[in-house]
N, C-alpha and C positions, 0 to 999 in steps of 0.2 A: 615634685611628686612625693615626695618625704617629708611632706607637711604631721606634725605631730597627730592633728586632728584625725588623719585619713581612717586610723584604726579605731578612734574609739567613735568617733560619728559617720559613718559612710555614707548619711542620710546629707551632710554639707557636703562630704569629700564630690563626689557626681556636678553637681553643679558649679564648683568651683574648680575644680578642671572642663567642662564646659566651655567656661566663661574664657577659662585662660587657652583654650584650644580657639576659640572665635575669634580672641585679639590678636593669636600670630598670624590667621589667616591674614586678617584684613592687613595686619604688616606687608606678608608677603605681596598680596595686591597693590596696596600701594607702589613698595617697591619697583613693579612689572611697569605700572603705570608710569610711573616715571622716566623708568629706563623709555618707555616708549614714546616719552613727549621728546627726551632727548635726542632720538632718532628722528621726531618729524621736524625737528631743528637744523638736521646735519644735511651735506651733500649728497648723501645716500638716498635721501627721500625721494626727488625724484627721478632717480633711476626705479629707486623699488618698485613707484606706482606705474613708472614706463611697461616696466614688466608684467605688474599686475591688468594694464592694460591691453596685453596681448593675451596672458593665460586667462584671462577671464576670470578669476577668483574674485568668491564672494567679498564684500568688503565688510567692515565691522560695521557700517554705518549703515547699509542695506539689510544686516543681519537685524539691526535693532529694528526696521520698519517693519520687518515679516512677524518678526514676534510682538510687537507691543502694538501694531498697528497703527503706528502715528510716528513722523520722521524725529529723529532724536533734535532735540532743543542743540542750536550752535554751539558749538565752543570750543576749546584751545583742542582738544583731541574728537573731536567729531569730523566724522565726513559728511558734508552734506551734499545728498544726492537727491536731484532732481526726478520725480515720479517718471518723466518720461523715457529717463537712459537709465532705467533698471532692468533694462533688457540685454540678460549675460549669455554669450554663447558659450558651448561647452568644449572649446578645445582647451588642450591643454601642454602638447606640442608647441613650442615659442617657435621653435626653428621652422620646423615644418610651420606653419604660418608666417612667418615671414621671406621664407623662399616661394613659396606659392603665390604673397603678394607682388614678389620682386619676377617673378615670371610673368604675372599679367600686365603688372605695368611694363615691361618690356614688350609686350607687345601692343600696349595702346600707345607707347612714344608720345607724340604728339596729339594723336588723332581721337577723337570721341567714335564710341562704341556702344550699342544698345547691350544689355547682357546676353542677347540671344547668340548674338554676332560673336561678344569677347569668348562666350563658352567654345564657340565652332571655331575659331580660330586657335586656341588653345588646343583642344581636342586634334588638330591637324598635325600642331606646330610638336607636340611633345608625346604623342601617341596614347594620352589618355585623357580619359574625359576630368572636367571640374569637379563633376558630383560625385567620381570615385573619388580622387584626390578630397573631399570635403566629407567625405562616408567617413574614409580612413583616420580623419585628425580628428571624427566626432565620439563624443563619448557618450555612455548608458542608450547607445542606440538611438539615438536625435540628431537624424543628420540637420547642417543645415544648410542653407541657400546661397548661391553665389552673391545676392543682393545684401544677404545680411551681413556676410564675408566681408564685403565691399563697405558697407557701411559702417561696420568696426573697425577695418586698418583705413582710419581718417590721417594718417601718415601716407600715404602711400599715393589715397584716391579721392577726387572729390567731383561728386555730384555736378552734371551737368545738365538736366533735362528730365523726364518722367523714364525713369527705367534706361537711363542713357549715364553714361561715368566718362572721366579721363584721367590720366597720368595725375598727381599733383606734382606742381613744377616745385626741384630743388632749391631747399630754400624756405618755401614758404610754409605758413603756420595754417592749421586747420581753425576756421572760426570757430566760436566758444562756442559755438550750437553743435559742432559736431563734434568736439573732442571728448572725451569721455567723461562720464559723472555731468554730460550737459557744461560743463569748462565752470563747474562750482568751484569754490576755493576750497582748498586743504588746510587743517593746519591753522585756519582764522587767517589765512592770507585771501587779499582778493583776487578774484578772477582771473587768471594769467597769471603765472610766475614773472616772478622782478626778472630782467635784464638784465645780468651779472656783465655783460661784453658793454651796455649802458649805461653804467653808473650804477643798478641797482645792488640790492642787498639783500638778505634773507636774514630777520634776529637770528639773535644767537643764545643758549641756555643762559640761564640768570639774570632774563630779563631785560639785557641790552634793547637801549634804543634802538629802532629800523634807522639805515641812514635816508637821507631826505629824499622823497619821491622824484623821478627820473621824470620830466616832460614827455608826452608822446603825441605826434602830430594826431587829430585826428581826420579819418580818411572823408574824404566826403563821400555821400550816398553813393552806391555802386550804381550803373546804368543796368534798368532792365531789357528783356527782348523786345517790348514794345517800343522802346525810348530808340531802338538802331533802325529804323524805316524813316522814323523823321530827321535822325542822322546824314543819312545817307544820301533822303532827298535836298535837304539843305545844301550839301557840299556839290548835288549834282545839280541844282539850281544857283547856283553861285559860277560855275564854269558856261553851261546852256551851252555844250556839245559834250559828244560822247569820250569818255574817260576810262584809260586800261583799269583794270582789277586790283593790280600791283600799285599805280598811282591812288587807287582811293582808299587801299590801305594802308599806305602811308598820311595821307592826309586823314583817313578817322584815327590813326593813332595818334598825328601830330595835336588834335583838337580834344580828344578823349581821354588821352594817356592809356589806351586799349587798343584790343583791335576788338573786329568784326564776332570773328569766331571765337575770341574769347567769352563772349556774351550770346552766343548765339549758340553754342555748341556744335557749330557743322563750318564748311568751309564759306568763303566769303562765295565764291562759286552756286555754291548748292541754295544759301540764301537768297540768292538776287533771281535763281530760277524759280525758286516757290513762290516768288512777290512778282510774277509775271505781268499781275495785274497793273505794279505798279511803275517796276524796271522793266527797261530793255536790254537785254543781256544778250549780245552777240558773242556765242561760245568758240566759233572760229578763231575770231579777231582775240579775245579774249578782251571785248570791250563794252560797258554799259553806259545809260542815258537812262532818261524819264522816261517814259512812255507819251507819246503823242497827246494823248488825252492828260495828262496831268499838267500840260502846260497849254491846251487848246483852254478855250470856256474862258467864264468872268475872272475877272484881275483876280489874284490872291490876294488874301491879308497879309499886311505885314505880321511879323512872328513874336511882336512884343504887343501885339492886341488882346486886352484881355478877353479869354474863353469863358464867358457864361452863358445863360438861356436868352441872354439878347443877340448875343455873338451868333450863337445859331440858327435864330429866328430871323436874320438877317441873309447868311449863307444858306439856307432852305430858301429862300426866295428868290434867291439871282440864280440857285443852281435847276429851278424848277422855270423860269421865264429862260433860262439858257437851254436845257434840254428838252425842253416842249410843253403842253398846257398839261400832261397827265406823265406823271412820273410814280415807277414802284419804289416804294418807300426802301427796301433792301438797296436800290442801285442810289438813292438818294443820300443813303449813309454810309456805303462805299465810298462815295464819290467826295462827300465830306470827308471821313479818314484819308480819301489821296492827299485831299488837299491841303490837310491839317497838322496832319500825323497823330492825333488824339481821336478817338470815337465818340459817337454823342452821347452815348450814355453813361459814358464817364465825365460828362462836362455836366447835364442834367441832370444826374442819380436818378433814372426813370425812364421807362419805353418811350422811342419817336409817338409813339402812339397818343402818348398823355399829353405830350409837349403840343401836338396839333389839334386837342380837342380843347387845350388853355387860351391859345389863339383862335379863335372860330372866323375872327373878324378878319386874319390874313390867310390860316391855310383851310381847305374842304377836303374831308375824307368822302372816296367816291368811291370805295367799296372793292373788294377783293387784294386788299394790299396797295391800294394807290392813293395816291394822292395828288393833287392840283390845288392854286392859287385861287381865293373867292372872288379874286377880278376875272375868273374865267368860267364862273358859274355859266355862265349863259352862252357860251362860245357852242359851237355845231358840233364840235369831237367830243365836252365833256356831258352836253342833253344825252349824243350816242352810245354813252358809255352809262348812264343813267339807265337809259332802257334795256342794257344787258342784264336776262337774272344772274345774281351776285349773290344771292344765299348759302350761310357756309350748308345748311342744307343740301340746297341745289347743286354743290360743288361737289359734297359727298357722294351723291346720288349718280352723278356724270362722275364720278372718279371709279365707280365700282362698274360702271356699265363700261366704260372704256378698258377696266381691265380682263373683262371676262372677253374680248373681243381677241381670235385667235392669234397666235406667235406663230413667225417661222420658224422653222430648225435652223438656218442658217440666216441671220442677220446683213444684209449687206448695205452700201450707201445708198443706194436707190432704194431701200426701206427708208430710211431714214427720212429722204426728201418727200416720200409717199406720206408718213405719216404726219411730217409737218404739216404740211397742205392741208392734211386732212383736219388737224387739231384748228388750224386758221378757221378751216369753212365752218367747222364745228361751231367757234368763239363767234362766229356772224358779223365780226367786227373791222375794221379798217386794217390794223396791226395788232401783231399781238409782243410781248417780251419775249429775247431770245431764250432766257434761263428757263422762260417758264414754259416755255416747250420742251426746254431738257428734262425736266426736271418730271413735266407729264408724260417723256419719252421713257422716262428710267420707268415710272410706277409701272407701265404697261409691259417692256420687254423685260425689265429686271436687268438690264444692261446701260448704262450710261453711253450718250453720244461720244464723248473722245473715246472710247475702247474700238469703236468701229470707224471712226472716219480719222487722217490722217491731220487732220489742222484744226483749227481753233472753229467754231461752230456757223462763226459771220462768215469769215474766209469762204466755206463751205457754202454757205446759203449764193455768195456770189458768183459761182461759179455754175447759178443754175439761174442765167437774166432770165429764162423766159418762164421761169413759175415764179419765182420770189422780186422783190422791190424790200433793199434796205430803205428804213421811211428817216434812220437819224435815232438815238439815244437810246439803242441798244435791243428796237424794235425790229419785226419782218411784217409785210405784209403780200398780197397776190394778186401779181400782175391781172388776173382774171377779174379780181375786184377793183382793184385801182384805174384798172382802164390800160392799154396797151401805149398811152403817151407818159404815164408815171416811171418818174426818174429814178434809179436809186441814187443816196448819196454817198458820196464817194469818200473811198479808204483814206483812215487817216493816213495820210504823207510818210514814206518809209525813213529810217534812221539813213541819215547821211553821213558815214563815217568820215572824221578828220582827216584821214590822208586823204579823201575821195575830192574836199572842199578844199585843200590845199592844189591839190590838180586842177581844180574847177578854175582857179583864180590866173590860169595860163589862158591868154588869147586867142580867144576859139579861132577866130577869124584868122590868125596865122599860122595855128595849128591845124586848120581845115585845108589848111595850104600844104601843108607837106606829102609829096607824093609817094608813097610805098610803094618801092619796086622789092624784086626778090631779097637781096642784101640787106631792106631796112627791116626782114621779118626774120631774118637767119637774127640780122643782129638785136633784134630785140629778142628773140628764143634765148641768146646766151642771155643778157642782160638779166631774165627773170629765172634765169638756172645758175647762175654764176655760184652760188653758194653753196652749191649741194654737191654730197658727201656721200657718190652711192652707195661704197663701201663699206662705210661707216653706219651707214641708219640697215642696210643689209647684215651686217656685224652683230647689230643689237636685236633684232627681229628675230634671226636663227636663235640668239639666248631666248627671248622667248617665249618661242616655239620650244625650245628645248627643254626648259620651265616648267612649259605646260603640262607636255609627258611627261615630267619627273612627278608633280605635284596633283596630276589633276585626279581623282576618284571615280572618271568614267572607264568605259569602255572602249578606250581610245584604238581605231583604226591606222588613223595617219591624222598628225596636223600639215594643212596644207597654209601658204599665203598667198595672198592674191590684193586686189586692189591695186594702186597707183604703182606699191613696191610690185608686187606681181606680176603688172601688166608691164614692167620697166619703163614708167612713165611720172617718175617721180620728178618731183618739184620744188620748188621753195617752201610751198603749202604740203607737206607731207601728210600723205594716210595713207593706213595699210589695213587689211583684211586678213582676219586670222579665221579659219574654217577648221574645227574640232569635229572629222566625222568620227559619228560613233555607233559599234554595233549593239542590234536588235534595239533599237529603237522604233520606234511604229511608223508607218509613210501617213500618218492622218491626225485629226485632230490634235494640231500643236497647241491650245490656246490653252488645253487642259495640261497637259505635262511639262512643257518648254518654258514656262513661267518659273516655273519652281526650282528646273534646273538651275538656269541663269542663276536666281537667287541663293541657290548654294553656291554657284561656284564664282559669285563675284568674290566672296569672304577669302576662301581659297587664292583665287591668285590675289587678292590683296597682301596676304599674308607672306606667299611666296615668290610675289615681283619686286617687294620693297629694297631690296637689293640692285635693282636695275633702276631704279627713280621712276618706278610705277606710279602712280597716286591718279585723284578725281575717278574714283572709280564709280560707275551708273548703269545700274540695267533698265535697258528701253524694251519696246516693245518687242521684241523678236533679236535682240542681241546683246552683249554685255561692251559697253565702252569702256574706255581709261586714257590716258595721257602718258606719254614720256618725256619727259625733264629732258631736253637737249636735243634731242629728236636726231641728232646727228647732220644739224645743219650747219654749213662752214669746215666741216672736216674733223670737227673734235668735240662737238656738242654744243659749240655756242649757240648763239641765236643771232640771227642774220635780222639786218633792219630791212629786207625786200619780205621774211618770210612770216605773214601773217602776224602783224603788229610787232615784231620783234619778238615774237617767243620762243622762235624756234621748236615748239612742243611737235611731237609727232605724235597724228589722233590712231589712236588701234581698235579697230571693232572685230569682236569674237563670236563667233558665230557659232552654231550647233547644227549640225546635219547627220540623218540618220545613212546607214549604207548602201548604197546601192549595187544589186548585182550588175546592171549594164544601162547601159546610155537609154535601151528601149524600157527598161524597167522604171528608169527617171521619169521616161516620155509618160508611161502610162501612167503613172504616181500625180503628173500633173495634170493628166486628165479627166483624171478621177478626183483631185480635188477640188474642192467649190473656189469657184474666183476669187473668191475676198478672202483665202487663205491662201492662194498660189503664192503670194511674196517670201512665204515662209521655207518652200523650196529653194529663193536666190541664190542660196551657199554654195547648194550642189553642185551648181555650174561653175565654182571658183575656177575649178582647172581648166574648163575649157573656154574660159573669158581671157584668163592668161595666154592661154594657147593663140587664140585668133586673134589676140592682139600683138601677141612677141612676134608672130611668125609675118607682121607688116613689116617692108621696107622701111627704110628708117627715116625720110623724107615725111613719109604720114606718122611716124610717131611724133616727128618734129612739128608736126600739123595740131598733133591730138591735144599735144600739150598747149599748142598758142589756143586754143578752141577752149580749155578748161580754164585756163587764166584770163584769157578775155570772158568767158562767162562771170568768172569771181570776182568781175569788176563791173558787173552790169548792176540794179538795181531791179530787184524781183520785188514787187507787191505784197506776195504771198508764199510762204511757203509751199505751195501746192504749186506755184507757177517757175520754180526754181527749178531748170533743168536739171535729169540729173547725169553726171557725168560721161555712162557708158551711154545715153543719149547721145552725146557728144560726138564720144568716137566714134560710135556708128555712122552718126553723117557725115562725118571727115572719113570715112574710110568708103561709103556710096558715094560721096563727092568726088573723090578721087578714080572710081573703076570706071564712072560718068565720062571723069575728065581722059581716061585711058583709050574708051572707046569712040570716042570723038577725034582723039588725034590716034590713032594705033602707032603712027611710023615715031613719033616722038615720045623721049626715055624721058622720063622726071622723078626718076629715083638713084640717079647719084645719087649717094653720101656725104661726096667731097664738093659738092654744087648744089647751092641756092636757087637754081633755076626754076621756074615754074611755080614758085611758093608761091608766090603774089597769087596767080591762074586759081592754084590750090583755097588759101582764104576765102577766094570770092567766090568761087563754086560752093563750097561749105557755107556759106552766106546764104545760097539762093536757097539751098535745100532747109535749111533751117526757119527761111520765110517763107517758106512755102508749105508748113505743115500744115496741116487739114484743110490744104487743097489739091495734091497730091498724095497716093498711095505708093509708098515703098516695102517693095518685096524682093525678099533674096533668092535668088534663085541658086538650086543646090548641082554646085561648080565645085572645082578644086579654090578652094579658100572661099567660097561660098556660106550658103546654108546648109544646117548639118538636118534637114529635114527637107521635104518636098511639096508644095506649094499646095499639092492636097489635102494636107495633113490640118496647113490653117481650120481651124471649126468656121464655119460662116458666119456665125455671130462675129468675128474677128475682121473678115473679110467686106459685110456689110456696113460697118464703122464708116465713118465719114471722114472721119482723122484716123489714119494710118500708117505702121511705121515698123515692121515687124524686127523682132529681134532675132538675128541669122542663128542664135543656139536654140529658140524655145520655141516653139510654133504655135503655145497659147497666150502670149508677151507682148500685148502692142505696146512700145514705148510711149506713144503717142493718145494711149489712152485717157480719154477727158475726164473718167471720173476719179482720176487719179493723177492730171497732171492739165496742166492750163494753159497750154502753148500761146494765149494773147500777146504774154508780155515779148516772150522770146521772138514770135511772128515780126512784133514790130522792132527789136532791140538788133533784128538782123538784116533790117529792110536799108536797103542803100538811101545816102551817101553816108547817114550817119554811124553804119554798125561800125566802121573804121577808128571812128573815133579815141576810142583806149587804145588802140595801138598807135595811132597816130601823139598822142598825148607821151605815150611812153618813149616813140625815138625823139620828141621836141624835147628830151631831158640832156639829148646828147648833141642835138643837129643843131639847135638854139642857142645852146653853149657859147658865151662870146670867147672868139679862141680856139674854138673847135674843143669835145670831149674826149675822153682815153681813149685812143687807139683811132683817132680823127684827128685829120687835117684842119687848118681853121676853112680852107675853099672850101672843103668836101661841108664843113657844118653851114655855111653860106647855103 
């Protein structure tokens, strides 16, 4: 600055300081730069950027896109950032963000969560909501979203489904898609940081050589959701009988190096009930199989045939000559994906539609979504189906007139069958498809067929021979048209469980031999109770119940239990009945509010039974399920090999019911409500189903129980034709006042004697094969009916089949449109209903040797 010049030319001096002020800058710069390449060299780096990726701070390299527009050119100090993960949230709290992530995955553990779900469960578990807690860590007043939240701490959590997340397991790395900056490289490294614990290395300043790249296996393609249905049918076509839960999770792991629910993001459970169409999943047993239809029909292909447009031009034709001359194109490509496990239009690239108009010379389009084989042009059903108008016109035009045609207020099953009929006569045709009755049931009432009827839609159609005729391939048609000598064809063949086929294989003919007197029913009652733990599963039930009032958010009166624990008629097979009344709740219209409950309060005790080995949580129609781990069978939570495949689980149903001031206040409540909502009352009477059953001698408890377990060994059709339990006891408890009043002078309720049990079984036998030809009514006695025979409505009394139930005097048990007593009529008809129990003491009488607590004469 004491340049000679500066005084006498000032006109230099200016610009030569300038000059010399611009070259210390760019010193200083460099310098900065420097120090900063030497830091993205060190250890420090990433931790730094660890950090930077939780506060969210801009980075240099995002900075340069906003301002110049265009992403900075690579190189030794560039970050390059990917267009898509320049999306920064603004907290700026590290801790608070990482305790907040470390709370929610604490409470997904294991389990996948929608975000609706994770929020309400959090909101219970810590007394405040997420979006406070997310208000609070946000800054300039942008809050932001649990999903976004979610999708920034890719440490924490990773994506499992559309708006669905879970735990990430300890351990594992977030793929380069999700980890921050899109998983760029920093620094001019590639993608991933080297593996210091593997051999790798990070240079070092001045240019050190990297040491030599570390080998890494690479994974092979991850399995998608699609890829585990053909999974699963392989493994279950490879065995061809039914397989526990537990086993086929170990074998898709041993095959996969997975499991189920790792790919699926729900339970192995929950998956095999959504693919109904294609598993049989017995949730008792906790056992599944194929489905009858996916092993009935034309041979399969083998699995290394190759899939193209020949392949399926091939299977279109056996599966259309197997299931009839006129087949709808949707069940024609269902029935492909059963068989295939791939869909056609991922083998095609293009609609069934195009595929059939390329072939003319093998398949015929015949209008309204169907199709048939051109060797069946000329056949009598495809001319009749020719003559139907088929115009999407005319289809319009009858869709809009059927819908302006009036709705009930109250929808019940006898709509249902009414309007079938009426859709048949309408079509003028032989048969019509079952869906597509649904489906013009839904346009019209705005309500789908499963919300009103209780089983599967065929099921249902069967249980009305004298209007319908199944015709075969997923058709109805009417008796009225068919003629009164057309057959229906009959139900696919029910799942025969393993243990059931292992008993089959014992010799009837010397097991039809064995005579049950009194002592071989006492002794087979211990035999299938031998395991149980009343104590113990009592023990676990009161927690809770106790649970429930700690945790639940209603307006809790009293929890009450009831069911098998309640009636103290527990078993090998445990269940129990949890009933939550609750005040001011309304006596009407449950379909509107009781829904919604449920669906809160499953979250609720999920969150707060996991302490108890809660899990499988489901809300059904009119109550909330779950499972207990242990069930308290054997005395300490094992699992017993008598009790329902070995799982020992005990099933819990939670019920809701509103409060009643008095028993006549119940009465009236169910008389005012419409029929097809009365089940929605069953809770009410928990106490007093308890009551009329503890207070039997203990002789018919021992009855109730052989009556529920010989049931759970029968073979029911249909779910609709599955007795259900308090059925049961009922007639074992009329069998017995029968059997009282026939002998009066003789006692058959020791405790301490087996006497008269045999008498007992078979009277319970008659009554049971005698339903809907006989009318049973309780008459109101001391242990009687808690109502008077006048009370019955005659609609009740007029029935054909009759069976009334001694609490409710609007309750035929016996009711056809809601229960199918065929199977039971004949499964109690002499000499065969003996059978299961016969089967059960030939485990010990057959015995060479004689069995535990038998003599070898006595097993002779």
């Amino acid at each position: 600055l004491s340049f000679p010049w500066r005084e006498r030319d000032p006109f230099i001096a200016a610009p030569v300081f300038a000059a010399f002020a611009a070259a210390f800058a760019a010193f200083i710069k460099l310098a900065a730069l420097a120090a900063f390449a030497a830091f993205a060299a060190s250890d420090a780096a990433s931790t730094a950027f660890k950090e930077l990726k939780t506060r969210k701070l801009v980075s240099f390299a995002s900075a340069c896109v906003a301002a110049a527009g265009r992403p900075p050119a690579p190189g030794p100090l560039s970050l390059v950032v990917r267009s898509g993960s320049c999306r920064m949230l603004n907290w700026g709290d590290k801790d608070a963000a990482e305790q907040l992530a470390s709370q929610l995955k604490e409470l997904l553990r294991d389990r996948t969560m929608t975000f609706d779900q994770l929020a309400s469960v959090y909101s219970i578990r810590h007394g405040k909501s997420v979006s406070e807690r997310l208000k609070e860590m946000s800054r300039n007043g942008r809050p932001m979203t649990l999903g976004d939240f979610v999708a920034q701490m890719e440490d924490f959590f990773e994506a499992a489904g559309k708006n669905q997340v879970r735990a990430r397991a300890a351990g594992s790395i977030a793929p380069a898609d999700d980890r921050p900056f899109g998983g760029s490289s920093w620094a001019g490294y590639p993608s991933g940081e080297p593996s210091r614990a593997a051999g790798g290395s990070v240079s070092q300043r001045g240019g050190a050589a990297p040491a030599a790249p570390t080998e890494v296996a690479v994974a092979p393609s991850p399995m998608k959701y699609a890829d585990v249905s053909k999974a699963v049918q392989g493994i279950l076509k490879e065995f061809g009988e039914p397989i526990s839960v537990a086993e086929l999770d170990a074998l898709f792991k041993r095959q996969f190096a997975t499991s189920v629910s790792d790919i699926v993001g729900m339970s192995t459970e929950e998956y095999l009930e959504r693919k109904e169409n294609i598993f049989d999943f017995n949730e008792d047993r906790g056992t599944v199989c194929l489905q009858c239809g996916m092993v009935a029909g034309p041979p399969i292909a083998e699995a290394s045939v190759v899939k193209d447009e020949v392949f399926v031009v091939k299977e279109f034709e056996v599966l259309i000559e197997s299931m009839g001359p006129i087949v709808y194109i949707s069940t024609l490509c269902g029935k492909f994906i059963q068989r295939n496990g791939v869909s056609v239009t991922s083998v095609i690239t293009g609609r069934p539609l195009d595929l059939f108009k390329r072939h003319p010379g093998v398949f015929l389009i015949v209008g309204a979504g169907n199709v048939t084989l051109k060797k069946y042009e000329q056949s009598a059903e495809v001319q009749r189906f020719f003559e139907k108008p088929s115009s999407k016109a005319h289809r319009v035009v009858k869709a809009a007139e059927e819908a302006q045609l009036p709705v009930p207020q109250v929808i019940t099953e006898q709509h249902v069958a009414e309007e079938f009929r009426r859709l048949i006569l309408a079509d003028g045709v032989d048969s019509v498809y079952i869906s597509s009755l649904c489906g013009r049931f839904l346009q019209r009432f705005k309500k789908p067929v499963t919300g009103i009827i209780t089983c599967k839609p065929a099921d249902f159609l069967r249980r009305y021979p004298d209007i319908f005729v199944m015709t075969g391939g997923g058709n109805v048609g009417l008796r009225e048209i068919l003629g009164p000598d057309a057959v229906s064809v009959p139900p696919p063949p029910p799942r025969v469980p393993k243990a059931i086929r292992e008993e089959q294989q014992l010799c009837l003919e010397v097991v039809r031999k064995i005579e049950l007197d009194d002592q071989a029913f006492a002794d087979v009652h211990g035999s299938i109770n031998k395991d149980v733990s009343i104590q113990a599963v009592m023990q676990r039930l009161k927690q809770i119940c106790k649970q429930i009032e700690q945790a639940s958010f209603l307006a809790l009166d009293e929890v009450v239990l009831g069911g098998a624990v309640g009636k103290g008629l527990l078993s090998n097979n445990p269940a129990a009945e949890i009933v939550c009344f609750v005040r001011q709740l309304p006596y009407k219209n449950f379909p509107q509010w009781l829904p919604h409950i449920l669906d809160t309060l499953g979250p609720v005790l999920e969150a707060n039974l996991v302490g108890l080995r809660a899990d499988r949580f489901k809300v059904e129609k009119d109550h909330l399920k779950f499972f207990l781990a242990g069930g308290g069978v054997d005395g300490s939570g094992g699992a017993s090999a008598e009790s329902g495949g070995g799982t020992g689980e005990l099933r819990v149903k939670v019920f809701i019911s509103p409060v009643f001031r008095d028993s006549e206040h119940l009465l009236e409540s169910f008389k005012a409500c419409a029929p097809a909502e009365r089940h929605y009352l069953y809770p009410a009477l928990v106490r007093e189903r308890s009551d009329f059953v503890g207070r039997q001698p203990h002789r018919r408890k021992v009855l109730m129980r052989l009556m529920n377990w010989w049931a759970s060994k029968q073979i029911w059709s249909s779910h609709a034709s599955a007795p259900s339990d308090w059925l049961l006891e009922m007639a074992a408890i009329h069998a017995c006042r029968q059997l009282q009043r026939s002998m009066p002078g003789r006692e058959l309720e020791d405790p301490k004697s087996a006497e008269g049990l045999s008498e007992m079984v078979a009277r319970t036998m008659e009554v049971l094969a005698s339903l809907g030809k006989t009318k049973v009514v309780w008459e109101k006695e001391e242990g009687g009916a808690m109502y008077a025979e006048q009370d019955i409505p005659r609609t009740l009394t007029s029935s054909e089949s009759l069976f009334m139930d001694p609490l409710n005097p609007y309750n035929n048990l016996a009711d056809g449109s809601s229960f199918d007593a065929r199977d039971l009529c004949s499964a109690a008809e002499a000499p065969g209903c003996l059978l299961a129990f016969q089967k059960e003491a030939a485990k010990w009488l057959l015995r060479g040797g004689g069995g535990e607590g038998e003599e070898g004469e006595e097993g002779e």
